[in-house]
C-alpha positions as CSV (number, residue, x, y, z in Angstrom):
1,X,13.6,-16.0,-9.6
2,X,12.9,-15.1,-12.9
3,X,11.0,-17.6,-15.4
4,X,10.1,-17.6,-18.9
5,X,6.5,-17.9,-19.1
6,X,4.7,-17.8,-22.6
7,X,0.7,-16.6,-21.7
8,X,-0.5,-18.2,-24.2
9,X,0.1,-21.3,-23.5
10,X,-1.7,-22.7,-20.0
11,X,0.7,-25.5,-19.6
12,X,3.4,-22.5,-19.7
13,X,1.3,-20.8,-16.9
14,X,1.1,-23.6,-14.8
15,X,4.3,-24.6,-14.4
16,X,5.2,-21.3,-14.0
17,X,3.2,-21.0,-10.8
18,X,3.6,-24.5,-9.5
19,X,7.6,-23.5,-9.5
20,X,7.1,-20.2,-7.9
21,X,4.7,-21.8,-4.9
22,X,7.5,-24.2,-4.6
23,X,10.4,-22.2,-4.0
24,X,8.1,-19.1,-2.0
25,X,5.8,-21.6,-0.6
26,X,2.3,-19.2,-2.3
27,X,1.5,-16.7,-4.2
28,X,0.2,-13.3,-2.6
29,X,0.7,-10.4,-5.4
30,X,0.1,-11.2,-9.4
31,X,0.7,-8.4,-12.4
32,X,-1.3,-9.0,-15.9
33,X,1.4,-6.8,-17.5
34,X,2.0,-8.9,-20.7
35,X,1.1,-7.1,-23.7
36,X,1.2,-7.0,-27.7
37,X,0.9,-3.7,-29.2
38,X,-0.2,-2.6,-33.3
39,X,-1.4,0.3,-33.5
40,X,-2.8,-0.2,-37.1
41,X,-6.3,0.2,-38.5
42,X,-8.8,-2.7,-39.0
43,X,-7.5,-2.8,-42.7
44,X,-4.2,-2.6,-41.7
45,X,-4.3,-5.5,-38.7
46,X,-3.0,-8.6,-40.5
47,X,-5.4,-11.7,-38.5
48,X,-1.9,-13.1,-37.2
49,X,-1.5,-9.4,-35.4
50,X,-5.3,-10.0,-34.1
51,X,-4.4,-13.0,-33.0
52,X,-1.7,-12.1,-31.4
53,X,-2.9,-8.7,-29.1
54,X,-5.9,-10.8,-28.1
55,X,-4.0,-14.0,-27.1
56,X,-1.9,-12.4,-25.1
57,X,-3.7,-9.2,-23.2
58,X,-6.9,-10.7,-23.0
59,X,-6.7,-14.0,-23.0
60,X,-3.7,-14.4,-21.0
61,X,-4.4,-12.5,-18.4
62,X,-7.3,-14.9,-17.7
63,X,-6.0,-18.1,-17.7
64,X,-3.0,-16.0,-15.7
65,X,-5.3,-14.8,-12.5
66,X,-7.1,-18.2,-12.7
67,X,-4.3,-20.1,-12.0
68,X,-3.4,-18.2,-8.9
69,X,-6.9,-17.4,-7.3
70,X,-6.4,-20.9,-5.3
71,X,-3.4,-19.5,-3.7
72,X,-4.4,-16.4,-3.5
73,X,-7.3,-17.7,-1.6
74,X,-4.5,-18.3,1.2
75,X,-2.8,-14.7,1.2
76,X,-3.4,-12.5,4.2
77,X,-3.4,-9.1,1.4
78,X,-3.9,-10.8,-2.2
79,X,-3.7,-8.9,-4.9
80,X,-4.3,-8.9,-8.7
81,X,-2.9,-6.1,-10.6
82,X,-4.3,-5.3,-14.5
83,X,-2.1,-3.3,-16.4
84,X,-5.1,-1.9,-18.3
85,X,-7.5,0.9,-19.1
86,X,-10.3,2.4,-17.8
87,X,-12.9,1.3,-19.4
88,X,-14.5,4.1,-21.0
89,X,-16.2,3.8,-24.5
90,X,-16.0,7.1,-26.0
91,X,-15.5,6.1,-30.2
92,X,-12.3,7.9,-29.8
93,X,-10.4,5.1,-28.3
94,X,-11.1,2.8,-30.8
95,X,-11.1,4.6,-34.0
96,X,-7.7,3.9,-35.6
97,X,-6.6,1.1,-33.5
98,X,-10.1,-1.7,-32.6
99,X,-7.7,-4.5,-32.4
100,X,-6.2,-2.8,-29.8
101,X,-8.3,-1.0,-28.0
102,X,-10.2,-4.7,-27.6
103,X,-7.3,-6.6,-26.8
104,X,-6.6,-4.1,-24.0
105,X,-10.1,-3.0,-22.5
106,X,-10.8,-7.3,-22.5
107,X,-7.9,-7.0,-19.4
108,X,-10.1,-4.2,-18.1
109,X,-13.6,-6.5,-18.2
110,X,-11.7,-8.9,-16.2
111,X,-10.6,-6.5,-13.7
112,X,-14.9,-5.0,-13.7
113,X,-15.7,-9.0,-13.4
114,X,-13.3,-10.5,-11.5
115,X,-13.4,-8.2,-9.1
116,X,-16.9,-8.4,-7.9
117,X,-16.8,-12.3,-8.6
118,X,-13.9,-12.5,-5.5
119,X,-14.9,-9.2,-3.5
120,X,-16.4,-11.6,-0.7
121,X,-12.9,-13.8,-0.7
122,X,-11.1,-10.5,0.0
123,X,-9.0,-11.0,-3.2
124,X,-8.4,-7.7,-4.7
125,X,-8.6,-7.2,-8.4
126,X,-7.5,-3.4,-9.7
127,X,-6.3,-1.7,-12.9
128,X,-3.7,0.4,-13.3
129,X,-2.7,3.0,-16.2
130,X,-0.5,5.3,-17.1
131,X,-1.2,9.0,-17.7
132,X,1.5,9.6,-20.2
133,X,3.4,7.7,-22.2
134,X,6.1,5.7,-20.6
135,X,9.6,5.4,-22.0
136,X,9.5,1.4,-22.6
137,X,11.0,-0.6,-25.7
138,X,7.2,-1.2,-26.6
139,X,6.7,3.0,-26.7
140,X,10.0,3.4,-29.0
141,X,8.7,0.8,-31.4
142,X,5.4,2.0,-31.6
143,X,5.9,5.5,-32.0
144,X,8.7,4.9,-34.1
145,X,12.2,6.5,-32.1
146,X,14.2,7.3,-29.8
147,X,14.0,10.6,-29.8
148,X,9.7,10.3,-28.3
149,X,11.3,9.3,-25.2
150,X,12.0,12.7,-23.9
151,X,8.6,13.3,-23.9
152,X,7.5,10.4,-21.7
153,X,8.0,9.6,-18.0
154,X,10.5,6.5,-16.5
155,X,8.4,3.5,-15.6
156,X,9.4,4.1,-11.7
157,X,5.8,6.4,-12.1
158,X,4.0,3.0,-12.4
159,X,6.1,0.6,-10.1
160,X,5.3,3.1,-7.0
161,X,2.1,3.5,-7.5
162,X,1.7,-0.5,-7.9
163,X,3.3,-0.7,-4.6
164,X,0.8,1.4,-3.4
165,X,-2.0,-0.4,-4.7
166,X,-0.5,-3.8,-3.2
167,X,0.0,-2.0,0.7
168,X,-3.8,-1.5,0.6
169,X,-6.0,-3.8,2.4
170,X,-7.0,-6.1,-0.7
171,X,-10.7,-6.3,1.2
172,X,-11.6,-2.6,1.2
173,X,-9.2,-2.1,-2.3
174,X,-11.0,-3.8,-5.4
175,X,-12.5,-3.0,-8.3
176,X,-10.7,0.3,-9.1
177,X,-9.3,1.4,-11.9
178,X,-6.6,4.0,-11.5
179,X,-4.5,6.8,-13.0
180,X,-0.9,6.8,-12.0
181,X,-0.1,10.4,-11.2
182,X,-4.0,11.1,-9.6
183,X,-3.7,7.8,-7.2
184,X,-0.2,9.2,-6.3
185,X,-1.2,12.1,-5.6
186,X,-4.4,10.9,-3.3
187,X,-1.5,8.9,-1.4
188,X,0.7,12.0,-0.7
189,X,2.9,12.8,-3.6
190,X,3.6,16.3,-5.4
191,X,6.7,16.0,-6.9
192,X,6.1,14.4,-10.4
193,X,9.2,15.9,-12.0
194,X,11.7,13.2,-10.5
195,X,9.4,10.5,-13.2
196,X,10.2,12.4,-16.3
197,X,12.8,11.4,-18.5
198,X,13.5,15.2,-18.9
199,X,12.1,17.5,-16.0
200,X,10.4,20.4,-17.6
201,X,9.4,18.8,-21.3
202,X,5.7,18.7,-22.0
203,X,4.3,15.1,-21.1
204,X,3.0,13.4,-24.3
205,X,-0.4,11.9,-23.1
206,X,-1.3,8.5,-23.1
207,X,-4.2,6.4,-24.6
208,X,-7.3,6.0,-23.3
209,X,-7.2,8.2,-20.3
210,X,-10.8,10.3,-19.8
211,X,-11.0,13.7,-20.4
212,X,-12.6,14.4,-17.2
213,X,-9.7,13.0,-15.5
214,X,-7.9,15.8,-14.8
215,X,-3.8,15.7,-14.6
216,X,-2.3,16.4,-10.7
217,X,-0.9,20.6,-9.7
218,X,2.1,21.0,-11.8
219,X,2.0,18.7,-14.3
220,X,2.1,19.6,-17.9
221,X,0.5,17.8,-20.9
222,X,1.8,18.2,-24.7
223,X,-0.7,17.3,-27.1
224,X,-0.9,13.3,-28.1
């Protein structure tokens, strides 16, 4: 049932969840996967584009988990999945790009708060992130073509492991914030080619993954 929900707006929000309790009778699994993207310097980031980024990832993923907590309250597994960063504050992930970086790591902070806030409820609150790039319309435009996507894996990487994340027992699961490729491959999985767009080209990394985390057996990073 799909439904066009602006984040932004918490009257948008709320109807969008009273309709969806209506027709599934609650909710048990919500994704904070709204985003805006500019990846332009603070000189560069017109206050519109500010605005923007942090109205939407940061601020709507609050008002987004708050208005299903209550009936999440009444799940037997609830889950809230952050599509978000870990939150690691080396300079290099915000030089070039503060509006951004902010606007994603505030998702993160909710995922650090929330998470400890509703660990005694059993409600689950987790980040997830990608280790490469992933070929999405948002990746084209902001690395300007087509022809990047070759160099990125399908977005099947992240639905799998989010379906991992929501089988977990949302009690003893919280609070994490996870790799794609490295949870995968703690659940079982060694065969990363069959998520890139073309088997056998370097990966081009993503953003704000820590160097210490180290890539799965196999798999092959370009340089970002």
């Amino acid at each position: 049932m799909p439904l066009i929900v602006d984040v932004r707006d918490v009257d948008s929000i709320r109807k969008g969840v009273e309709t969806t309790v209506e027709t599934f009778g609650d909710i048990d699994i919500v994704v904070n996967n709204a985003s805006a993207i500019s990846m332009t310097g603070t000189l560069a980031t017109d206050p519109k584009r500010y605005d923007l980024m942090h109205q939407v990832n940061g601020r709507g993923t609050f008002p987004t988990s708050q208005a299903c907590i209550p009936h999440l309250r009444r799940s037997a597994n609830p889950h809230v999945l952050m599509l978000s960063p870990p939150l690691d504050l080396s300079p290099h992930w915000f030089q070039g790009h503060v509006a951004y970086s902010i606007a994603k790591y505030n998702m993160s902070l909710c995922v650090l708060g929330m998470a400890e806030e509703f660990r005694n409820e059993g409600i689950a609150f987790n980040a997830l992130w990608p280790r490469t790039a992933i070929a999405t319309s948002a990746i084209e435009f902001a690395l300007s073509g087509v022809h990047t996507l070759r160099f990125c894996r399908r977005p099947e990487i992240m639905a799998d492991a989010a379906h991992r994340v929501f089988t977990k027992s949302a009690p003893d699961f919280t609070g994490q914030f996870l790799i794609d490729d490295t949870f995968l491959f703690e659940e079982g999985v060694t065969d990363f080619s069959t998520y890139s767009v073309k088997p056998g080209q370097p990966l081009m990394p993503d953003f704000f993954v820590p160097a210490a985390s180290a890539p799965p057996p196999g798999v092959t990073l370009g340089t970002s």
